[in-house]
N, C-alpha and C positions, 0 to 999 in steps of 0.2 A: 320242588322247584315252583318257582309263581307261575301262575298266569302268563306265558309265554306273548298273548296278546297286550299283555300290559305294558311290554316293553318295544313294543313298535316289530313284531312278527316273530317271534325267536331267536335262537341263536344266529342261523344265514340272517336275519336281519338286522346285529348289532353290528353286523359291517354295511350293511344297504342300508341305509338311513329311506322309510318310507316317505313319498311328499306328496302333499294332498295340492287342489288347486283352493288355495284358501285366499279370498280378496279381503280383507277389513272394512274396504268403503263399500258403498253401495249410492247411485244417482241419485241426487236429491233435486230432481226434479227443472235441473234450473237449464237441461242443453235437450234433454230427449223427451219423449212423450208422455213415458212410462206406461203405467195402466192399473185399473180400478178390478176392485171385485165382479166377476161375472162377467166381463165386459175388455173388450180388444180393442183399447183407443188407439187410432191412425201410428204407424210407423216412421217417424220423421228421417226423410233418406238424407235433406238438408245440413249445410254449416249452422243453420237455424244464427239468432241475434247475435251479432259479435259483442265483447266486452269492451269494455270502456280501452277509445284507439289509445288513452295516453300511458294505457298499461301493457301496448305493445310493446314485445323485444326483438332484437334481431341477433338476440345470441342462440343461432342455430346456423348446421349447415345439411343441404340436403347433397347426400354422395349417391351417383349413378351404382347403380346394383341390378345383376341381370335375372335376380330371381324377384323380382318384387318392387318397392318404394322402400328405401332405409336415409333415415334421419338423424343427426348427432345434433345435442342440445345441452346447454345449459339447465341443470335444477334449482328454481331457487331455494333459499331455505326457508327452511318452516311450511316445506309444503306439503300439504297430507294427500290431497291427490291430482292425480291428472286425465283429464280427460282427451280424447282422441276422437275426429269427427272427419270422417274424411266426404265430401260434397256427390251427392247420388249416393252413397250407402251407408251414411248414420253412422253411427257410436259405433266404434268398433273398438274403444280400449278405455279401463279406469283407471290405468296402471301402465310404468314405460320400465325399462329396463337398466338397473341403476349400475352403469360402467365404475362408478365412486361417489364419493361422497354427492360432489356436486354437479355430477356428468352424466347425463343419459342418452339412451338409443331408442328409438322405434323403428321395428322393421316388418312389412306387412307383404305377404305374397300372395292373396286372395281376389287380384284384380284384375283387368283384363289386359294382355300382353298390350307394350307399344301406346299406350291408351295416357292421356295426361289429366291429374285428376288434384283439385285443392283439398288440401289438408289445412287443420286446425288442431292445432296443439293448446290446451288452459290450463295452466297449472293452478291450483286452488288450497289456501292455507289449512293447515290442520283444525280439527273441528274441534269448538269448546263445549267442554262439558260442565254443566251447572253443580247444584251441590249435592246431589242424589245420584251423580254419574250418568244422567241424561246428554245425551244431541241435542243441542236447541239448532234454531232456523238462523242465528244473528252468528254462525261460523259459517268457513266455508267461500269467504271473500277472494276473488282472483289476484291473486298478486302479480302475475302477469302471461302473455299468453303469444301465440305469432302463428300465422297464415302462408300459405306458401302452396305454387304450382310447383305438382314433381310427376315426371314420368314412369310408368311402371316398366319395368325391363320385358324383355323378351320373351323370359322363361316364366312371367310369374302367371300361375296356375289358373288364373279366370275367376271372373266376378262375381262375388257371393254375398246377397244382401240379406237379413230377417224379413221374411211372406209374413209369417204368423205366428203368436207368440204364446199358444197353446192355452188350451184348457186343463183344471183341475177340480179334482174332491177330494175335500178335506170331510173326514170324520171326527165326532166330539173326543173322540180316545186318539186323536193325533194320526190314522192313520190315512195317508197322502198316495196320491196316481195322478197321472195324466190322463183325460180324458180323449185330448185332442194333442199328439204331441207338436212341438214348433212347428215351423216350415222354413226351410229358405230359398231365395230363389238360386238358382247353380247349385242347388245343395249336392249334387253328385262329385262338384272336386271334394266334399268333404270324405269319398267312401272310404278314405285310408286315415281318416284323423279321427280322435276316438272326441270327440267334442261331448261338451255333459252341459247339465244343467243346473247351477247351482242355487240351494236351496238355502233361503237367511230366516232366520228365526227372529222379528223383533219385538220387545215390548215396548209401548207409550203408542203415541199416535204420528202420523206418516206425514211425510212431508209436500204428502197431497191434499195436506188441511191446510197447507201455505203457515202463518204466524205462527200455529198453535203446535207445530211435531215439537214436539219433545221425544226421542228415540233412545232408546237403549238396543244395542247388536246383543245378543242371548247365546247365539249359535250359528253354525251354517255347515252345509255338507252337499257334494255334488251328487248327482243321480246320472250313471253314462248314457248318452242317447238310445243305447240299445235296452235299459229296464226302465225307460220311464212309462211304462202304463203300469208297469210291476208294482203293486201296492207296497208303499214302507213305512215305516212309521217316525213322524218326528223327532220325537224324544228317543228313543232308542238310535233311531241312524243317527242321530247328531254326535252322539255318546261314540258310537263304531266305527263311521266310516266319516265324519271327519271332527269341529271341536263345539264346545258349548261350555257356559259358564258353571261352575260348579252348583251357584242358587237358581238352576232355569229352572222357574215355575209358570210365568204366565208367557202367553205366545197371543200378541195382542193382533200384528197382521207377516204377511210371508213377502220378503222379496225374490220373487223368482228370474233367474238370469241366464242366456245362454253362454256358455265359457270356454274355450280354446286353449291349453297352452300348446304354444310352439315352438320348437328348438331348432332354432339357426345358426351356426357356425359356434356351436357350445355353449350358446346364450337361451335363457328359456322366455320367451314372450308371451304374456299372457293376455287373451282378445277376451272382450265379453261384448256385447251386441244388447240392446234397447232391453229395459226391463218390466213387469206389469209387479203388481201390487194385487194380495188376496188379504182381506182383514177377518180376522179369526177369534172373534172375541170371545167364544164359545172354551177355547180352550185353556185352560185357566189354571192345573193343579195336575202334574204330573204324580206327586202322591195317590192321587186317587184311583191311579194303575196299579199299583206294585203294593205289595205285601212282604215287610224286611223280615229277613230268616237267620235265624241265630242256631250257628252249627252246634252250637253246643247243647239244644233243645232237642231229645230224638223226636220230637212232634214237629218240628220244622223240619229236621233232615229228610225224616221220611214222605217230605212232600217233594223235594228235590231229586228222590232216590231216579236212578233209569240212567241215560243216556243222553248226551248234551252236544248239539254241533253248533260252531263259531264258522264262518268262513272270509275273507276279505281280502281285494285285489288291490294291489296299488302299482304303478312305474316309477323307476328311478333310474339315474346314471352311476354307473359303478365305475370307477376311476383304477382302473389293473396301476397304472402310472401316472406319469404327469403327460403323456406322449398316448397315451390310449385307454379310451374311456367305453365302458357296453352298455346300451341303453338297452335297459330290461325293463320286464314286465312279472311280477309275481302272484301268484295263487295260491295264496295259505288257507289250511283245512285243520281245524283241533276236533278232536271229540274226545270228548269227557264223557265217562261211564262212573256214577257216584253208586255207592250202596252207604250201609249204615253208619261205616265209618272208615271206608279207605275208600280211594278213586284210583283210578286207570284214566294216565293221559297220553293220548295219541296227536301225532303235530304231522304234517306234512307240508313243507314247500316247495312250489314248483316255478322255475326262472325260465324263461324263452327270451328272447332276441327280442324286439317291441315290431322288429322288421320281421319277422319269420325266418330270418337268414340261420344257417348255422354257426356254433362256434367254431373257431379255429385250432389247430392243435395245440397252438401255445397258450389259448384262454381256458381247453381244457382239462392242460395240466395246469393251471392253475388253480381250478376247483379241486382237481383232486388231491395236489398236492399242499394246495395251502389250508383251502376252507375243512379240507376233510379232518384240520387236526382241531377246530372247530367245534365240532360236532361231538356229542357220544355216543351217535349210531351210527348210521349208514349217508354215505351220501351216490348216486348213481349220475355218471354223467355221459351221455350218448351225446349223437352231432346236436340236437337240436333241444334237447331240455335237460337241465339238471333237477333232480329232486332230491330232497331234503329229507330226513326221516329221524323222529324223536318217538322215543316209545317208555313213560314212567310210571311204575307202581308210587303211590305215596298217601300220606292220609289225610285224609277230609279238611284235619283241622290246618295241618303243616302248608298243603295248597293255598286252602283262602286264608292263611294267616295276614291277619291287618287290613283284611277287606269287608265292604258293605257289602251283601248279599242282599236281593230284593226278589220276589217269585212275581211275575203279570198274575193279575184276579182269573184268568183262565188257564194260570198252569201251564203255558205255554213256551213262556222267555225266561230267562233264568239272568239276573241284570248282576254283573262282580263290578265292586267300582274301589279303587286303591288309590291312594295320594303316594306322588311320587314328590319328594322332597328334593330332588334335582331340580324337575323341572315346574315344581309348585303350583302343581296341578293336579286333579284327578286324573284317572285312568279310568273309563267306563267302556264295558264290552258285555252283549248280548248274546246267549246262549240259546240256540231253539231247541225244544224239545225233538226227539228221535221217536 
């Protein structure tokens, strides 16, 4: 069998489709404050300059909602993104939630109950790309945008604005922590929402040099608030835990961003809050990590020989029907044991509730009696976790058949990377040494 990771978690996972919190755009500087290498420029809590009034619309309507502020709007077309700015707490969205083609929603419940607060919606056109597949500075224009007082309901959670928008170190081999993590103010209604930080990979120059960004996006992957001092590495998390382009070589500066999603009545909203900018021109040549291994070399194998663990957490909604949906949470665990020329693969995955709650009896005959036919070992399901269990003898070669295999210069990572012809992309997944 492949590479279990290669296909988005194993078997329980070709029914769970994994989802990452992956944004495409990132601020180009033209509503928030952003921020420079080394340094934490001012957090703008402002609507900051409005855009040109004659590109005002009033295709919106604001609907009384008792958890929050919820908005229904017009998309125009061709717009690549949208910005979200509500007056006392800054950028809180780069992205709304798209009802259909040309109909969207914002709905936000991080405010203080009873409380009335303007909001700024900008919708802004898809960005152009030059002939080298660059961002230039001349996309990006407002096509149109609309203002509005709305009340927060009664029940929504209390007001939570970005204090401070962390420090980091970066090393010349890509590997990344926080020094100083965010801050925010009210940060305690967040202690039940797993809020991350997400990390953009880009080459060319930032749109903090005004005329001259010329951008390319590379990659990006979140870090949850609970491991961000935890050292990781660029290139490699970009690869595992979320996406990157197949040619990433150079990583010229990092846009780093706080990120939210939130699920309200079946819909997922995605928050992101003021972002700062670290330029990294040091990093240059991910080549110059990795050493590629060819199984069919026994002077290569024998460098790979030992014991190999992968591990990766993601949330998703699992749909039993059209009428009842379970928001999980999973924790998958491989370990690979290679010798000269067979491997032993070990898979484990483990589902909880995203609430802690348990399952019901009808959700858990449904695991046993549907997913267990699934599987070809074992699956165990008590009130409050299901696990998963795969256990394969096979050989060295039949595993990584069709794959790049690469070893880190300290023996350390063990990097598989597979094109998948579906979805015409790589598959890249890191291995730590045991």
């Amino acid at each position: 069998m492949k590479n279990k990771f290669m296909y988005g978690g194993g078997v329980l996972a070709t029914l769970f489709l994994a989802t990452l919190i992956c944004f495409a755009s990132c601020d180009n500087g033209s509503t928030s404050g952003g921020g420079t290498q080394n340094s934490q420029s001012s957090i703008n809590y402002s609507l900051g300059d409005p855009p040109d009034e004659s590109k005002r619309t009033s295709d919106f309507k604001v609907e009384q909602n008792p958890d929050g502020i919820y908005l229904t709007f017009v998309i125009p077309e061709n717009t690549g993104a949208v910005r979200v700015r509500i007056d006392g707490i800054g950028q809180v969205a780069e992205e709304v939630y798209k009802e259909s083609k040309d109909k969207g929603s914002f709905f936000y419940p991080f405010l203080d109950p009873n409380k009335t607060y303007k909001i700024r919606i900008v919708f802004e056109e898809d960005e152009i790309q030059d002939g080298d597949g660059y961002f230039v500075i001349s996309s990006g224009d407002v096509i149109n945008w609309f203002e509005t007082e709305v009340t927060a309901g009664a029940k929504s959670k209390g007001e939570v604005r970005l204090k401070y928008k962390g420090d980091i170190e970066v090393k010349n081999t890509g590997d990344f922590r926080f020094t100083k993590k965010p801050e925010f103010y009210g940060e305690s209604v967040f202690t039940n929402y797993d809020w991350k930080e997400n990390i953009g990979l880009v080459e060319g120059i930032s749109w903090e040099h005004g005329d001259a960004r010329k951008t390319k996006w590379r990659a990006q992957f979140p870090i949850p608030n609970a491991e961000l001092t935890k050292w990781c590495n660029l290139y490699a998390d970009a690869g595992t835990k979320g996406w990157k382009d197949n040619d990433l070589i150079k990583i010229d500066f990092l846009c780093i961003r706080p990120c939210l999603e939130y699920n309200y009545n079946g819909k997922p909203y995605n928050y992101q809050w003021e972002n700062f900018l670290y330029e990294t021109p040091y990093l240059s040549d991910e080549t110059l990590l990795w050493t590629t291994i060819d199984i069919n070399n026994p002077t290569d194998v024998a460098k790979i020989q030992g014991t190999w663990k992968i591990s990766d957490y993601w949330e998703e909604n699992f749909n039993v029907d059209e009428n009842h949906r379970i928001p999980l949470k999973c924790e998958c665990t491989e370990i690979v044991t290679i010798n000269a020329q067979n491997l032993q693969d070990e898979f484990v995955e483990i589902y909880t509730k995203i609430d802690g709650s348990a399952f019901t009896e009808e959700e858990k005959g449904y695991w046993e009696n549907y997913i267990y036919k699934e599987l070809r070992d074992t699956i165990e399901v008590s009130n409050y976790k299901v696990i998963g269990k795969i256990t394969e003898n096979t050989t060295l070669s039949e595993y990584f058949e069709d794959s790049k295999l690469k070893l880190s210069k300290d023996g350390s990572e063990l990097q598989s990377s597979e094109w998948s012809n579906k979805e015409e992309e790589y598959y890249t997944y890191i291995y730590k040494k045991q």
